[in-house]
C-alpha positions in Angstrom: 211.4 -122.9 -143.9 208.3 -122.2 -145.9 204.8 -121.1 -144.7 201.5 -121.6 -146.6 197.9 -121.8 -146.2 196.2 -125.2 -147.2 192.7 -127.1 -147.0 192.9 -130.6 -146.1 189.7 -132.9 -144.7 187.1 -130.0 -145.4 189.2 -127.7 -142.9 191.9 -125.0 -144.0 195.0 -124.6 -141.7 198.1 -122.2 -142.1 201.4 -123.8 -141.3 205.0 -124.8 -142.2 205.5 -126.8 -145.5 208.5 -130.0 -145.7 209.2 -132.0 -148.0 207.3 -134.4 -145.6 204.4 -132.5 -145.5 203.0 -129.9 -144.2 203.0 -129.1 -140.1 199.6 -127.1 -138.9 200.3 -124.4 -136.2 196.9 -122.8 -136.2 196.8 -124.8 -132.5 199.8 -122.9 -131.7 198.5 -119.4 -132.6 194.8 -119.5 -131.3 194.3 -116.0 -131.4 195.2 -115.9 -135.5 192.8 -117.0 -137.6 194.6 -116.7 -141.1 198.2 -116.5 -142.0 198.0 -112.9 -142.3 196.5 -111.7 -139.7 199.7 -113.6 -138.0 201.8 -111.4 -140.4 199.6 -108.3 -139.3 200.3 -109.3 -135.9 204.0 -109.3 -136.1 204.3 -112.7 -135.2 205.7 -114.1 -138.2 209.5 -114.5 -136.8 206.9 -116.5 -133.7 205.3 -118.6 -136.5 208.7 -119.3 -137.7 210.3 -120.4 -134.2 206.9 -122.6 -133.9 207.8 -124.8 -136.7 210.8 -125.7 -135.3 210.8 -129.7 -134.3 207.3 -130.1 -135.0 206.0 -133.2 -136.6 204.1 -133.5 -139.7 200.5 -133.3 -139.7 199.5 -133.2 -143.2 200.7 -135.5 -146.1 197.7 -134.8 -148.5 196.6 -131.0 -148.8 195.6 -128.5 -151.3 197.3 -124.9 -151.4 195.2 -122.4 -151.1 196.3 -118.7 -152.3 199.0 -117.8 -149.4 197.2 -115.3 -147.9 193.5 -115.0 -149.2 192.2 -112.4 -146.6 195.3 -109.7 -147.8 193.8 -106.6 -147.5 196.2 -104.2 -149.6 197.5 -106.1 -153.0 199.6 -103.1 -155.2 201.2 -104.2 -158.7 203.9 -102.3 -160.3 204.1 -102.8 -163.9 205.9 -102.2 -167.0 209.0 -102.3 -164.7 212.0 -103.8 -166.9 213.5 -102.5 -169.9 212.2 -104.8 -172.2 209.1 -104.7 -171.2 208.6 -100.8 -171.5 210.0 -101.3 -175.3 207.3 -104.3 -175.7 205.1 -101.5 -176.4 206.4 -99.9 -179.1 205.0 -96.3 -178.3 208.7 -95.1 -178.8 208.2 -93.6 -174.6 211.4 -93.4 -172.9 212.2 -95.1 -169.5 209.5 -93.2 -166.9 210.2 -91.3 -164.5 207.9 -92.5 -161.9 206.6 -96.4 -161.5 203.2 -97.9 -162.8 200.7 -99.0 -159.9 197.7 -100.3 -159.7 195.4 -102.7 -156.6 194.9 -105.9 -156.7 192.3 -107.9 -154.4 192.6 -111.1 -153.0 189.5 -112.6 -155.2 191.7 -112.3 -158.5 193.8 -114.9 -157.1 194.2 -119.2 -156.3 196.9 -120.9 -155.1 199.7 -123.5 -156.4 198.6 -126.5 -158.1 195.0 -125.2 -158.5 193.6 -123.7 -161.9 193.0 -120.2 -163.6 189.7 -119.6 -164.6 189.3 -118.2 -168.3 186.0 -116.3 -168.4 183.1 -116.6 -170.9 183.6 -113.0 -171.3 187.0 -112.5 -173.1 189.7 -115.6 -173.5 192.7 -113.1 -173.7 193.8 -114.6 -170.0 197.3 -114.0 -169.9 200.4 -114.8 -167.5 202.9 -112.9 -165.8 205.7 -114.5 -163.6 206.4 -112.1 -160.9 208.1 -112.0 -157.4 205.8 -110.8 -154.3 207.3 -109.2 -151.1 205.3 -108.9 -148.2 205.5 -105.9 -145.8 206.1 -107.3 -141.8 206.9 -103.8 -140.0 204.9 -100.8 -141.1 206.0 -97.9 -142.2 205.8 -94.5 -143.5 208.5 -92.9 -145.9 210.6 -95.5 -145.4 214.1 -94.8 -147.2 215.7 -97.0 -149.5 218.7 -97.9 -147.3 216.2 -99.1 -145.0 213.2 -100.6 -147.5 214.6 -104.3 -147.0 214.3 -103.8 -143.0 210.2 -103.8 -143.7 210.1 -107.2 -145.7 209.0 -110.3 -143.6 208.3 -113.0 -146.6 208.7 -113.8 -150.1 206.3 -115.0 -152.6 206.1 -116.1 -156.1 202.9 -114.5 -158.3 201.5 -115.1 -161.8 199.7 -111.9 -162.2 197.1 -112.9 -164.8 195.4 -110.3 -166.7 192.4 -110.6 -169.1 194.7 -108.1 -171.9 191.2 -106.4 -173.6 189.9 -105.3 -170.9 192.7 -103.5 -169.2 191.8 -101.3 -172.6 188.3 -100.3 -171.4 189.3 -97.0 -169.7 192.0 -94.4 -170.9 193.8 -94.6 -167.6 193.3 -97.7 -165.7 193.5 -101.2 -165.9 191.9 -102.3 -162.7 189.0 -104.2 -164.7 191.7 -106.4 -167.0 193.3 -107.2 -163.6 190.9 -108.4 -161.3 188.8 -111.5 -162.9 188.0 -114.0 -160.1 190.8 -116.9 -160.1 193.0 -115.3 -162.8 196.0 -115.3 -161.2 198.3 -117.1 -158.5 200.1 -116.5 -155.5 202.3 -118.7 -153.7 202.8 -121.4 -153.1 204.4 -120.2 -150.0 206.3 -117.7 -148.3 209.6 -117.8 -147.5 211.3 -115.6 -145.0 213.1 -112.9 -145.9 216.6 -113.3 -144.0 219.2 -112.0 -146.7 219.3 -108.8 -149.4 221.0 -111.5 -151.9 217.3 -113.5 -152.3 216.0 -110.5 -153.8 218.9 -108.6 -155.4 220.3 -111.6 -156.8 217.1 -113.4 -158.1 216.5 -114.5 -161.7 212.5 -115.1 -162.7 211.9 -118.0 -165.5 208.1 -118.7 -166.8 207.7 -121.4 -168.6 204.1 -122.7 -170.6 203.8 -126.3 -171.0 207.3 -126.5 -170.7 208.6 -123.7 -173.1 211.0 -120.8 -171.0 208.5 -117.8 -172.0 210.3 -114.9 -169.3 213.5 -115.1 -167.7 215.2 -112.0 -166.0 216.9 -111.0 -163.2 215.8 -108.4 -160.5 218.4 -106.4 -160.8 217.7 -105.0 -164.2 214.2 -103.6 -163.1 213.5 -99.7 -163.2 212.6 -99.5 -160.0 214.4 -101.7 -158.0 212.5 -103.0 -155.3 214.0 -100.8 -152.8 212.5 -98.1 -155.1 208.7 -99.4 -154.7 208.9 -99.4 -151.1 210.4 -96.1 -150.3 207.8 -94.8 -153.3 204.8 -96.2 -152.0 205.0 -96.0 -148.5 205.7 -92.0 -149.3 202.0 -91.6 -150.3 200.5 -94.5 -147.8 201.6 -96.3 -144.8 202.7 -99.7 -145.7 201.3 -102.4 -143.1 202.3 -105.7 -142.0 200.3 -107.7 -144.7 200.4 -105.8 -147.5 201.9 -107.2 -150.7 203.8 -105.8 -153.1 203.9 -107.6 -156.7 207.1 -106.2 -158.0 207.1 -106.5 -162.0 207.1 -109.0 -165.2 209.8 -109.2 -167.2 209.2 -109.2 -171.2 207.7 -112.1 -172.6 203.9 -111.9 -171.4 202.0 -113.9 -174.1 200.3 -110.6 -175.5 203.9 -108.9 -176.6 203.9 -112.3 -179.4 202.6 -111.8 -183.3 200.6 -113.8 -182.8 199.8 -113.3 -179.4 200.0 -116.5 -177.4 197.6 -116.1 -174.5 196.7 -119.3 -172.3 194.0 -121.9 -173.1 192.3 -124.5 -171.3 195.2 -127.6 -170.2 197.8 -125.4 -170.7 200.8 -125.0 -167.8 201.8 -122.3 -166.5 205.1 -122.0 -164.1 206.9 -119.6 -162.2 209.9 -119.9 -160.8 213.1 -118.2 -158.2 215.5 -120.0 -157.3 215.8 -120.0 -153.1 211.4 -119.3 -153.1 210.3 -122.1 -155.3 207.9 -122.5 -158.5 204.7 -121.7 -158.9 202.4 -123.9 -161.1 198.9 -123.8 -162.5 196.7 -124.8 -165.1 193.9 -123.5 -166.9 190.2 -124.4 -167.1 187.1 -122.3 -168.8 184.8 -121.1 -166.3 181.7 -123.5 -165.6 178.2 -122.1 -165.6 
């Protein structure tokens, strides 16, 4: 089963997706506006039961970002091998994770395009797998981290690459642009450790296999993040996690290949889906 938020006919519903269509269950959950504040409700496993036998509603939609009111969007990065050598700063493996927010406003949904800005064209991609937290929690341990996980998501985390070199210390400017990134196109429910533990993460542009990796040879395992963060914050139900980019990111190339208007830009787990956009220029 898979759960999205879409527009269709001027309106925009939340509900199940088939390969028939999509099924709205906003009717069914009158006192939810959004698919996270569902999430934040803890009715997902509700949401899930409602889709159960229900027609289709909706054969011609747009996605729109999963969940585009998420209040809490954190990004671990530099979390593979490869991707800490990509730097070439001869540092050693670190001992503590890379983190840094992301907002809602940075990102579109599947099938919808990233906006290049006027400012700087070094918009670049990375595939990454999302987790979304469905119980809250507050040093959570590993053995128990997967127990807080209520969906799974697919992200392209783009990043304007100059401008994450503004400041000595942050990148919170390179990371935000309106429409840079992608989330979606669904969620998928998190049942089993083996979707996560035994997941392998392929981007392709226009067709050519960019990054491909497996979860399990990330730093900080997933487990890691959540026992990590939630020591230093509560985690909520709603908040995402964006869990890492394996090497490949179109800035690590000589010459770097970052994307351009037309190009295609896909992301994809086996068991959650692929993610696919394409990129225009920003219109004045």
């Amino acid at each position: 089963m898979r759960f999205a938020t879409y527009s269709a006919n001027g309106e925009t519903f939340f509900g199940a997706i088939t390969d028939a269509g999509a099924i709205a269950l906003n009717s069914e959950f009158p006192y939810y506006g959004t698919l996270y504040e569902v999430i934040a409700a803890g009715a997902f496993d509700d949401l899930v039961k409602a889709a159960e036998g229900k027609a289709v509603t909706h054969t011609d939609f747009t996605y729109e970002m999963v969940m585009p009111d998420a209040r809490r969007i954190l990004c671990v990065g530099v979390n593979f091998p490869d991707r800490n050598a990509e730097y070439k700063d001869g540092s050693a493996q670190p001992k503590y994770m890379s983190l840094f927010p992301r907002f809602a406003s940075g990102f579109t949904g599947h099938d919808r395009p990233l906006i290049r800005p006027p400012e700087n064209h070094t918009l670049d991609y990375e595939g990454e797998v999302a987790i979304v937290i469905g119980k809250a929690g507050r040093r959570i341990s590993q053995e128990n981290a997967y127990d807080h996980i209520a969906a799974l998501t697919l992200c392209n985390e783009g990043t304007i690459r100059d401008w994450v070199r503004h400041a000595k210390f942050n990148v919170t400017q390179g990371k935000n642009w309106d429409i840079s990134g992608a989330i979606g196109p669904w969620l998928v429910p998190f049942t089993d450790a083996a979707q996560l533990d035994d997941a392998r993460i392929k981007t392709r542009v226009n067709g050519e296999l960019r990054q491909d990796d497996t979860l399990n040879r990330m730093m900080f395992p997933i487990r890691r993040e959540i026992e990590y963060i939630s020591t230093f914050m509560t985690l909520q139900p709603g908040d995402i996690i964006v869990t890492g980019t394996p090497t490949g990111a179109g800035a690590r190339f000589d010459p770097p290949k970052y994307l351009a208007p037309g190009d295609v830009v896909e992301v994809s787990v086996e068991g959650i889906g692929t993610l696919r956009n394409t990129v225009e220029d920003e219109q004045p």
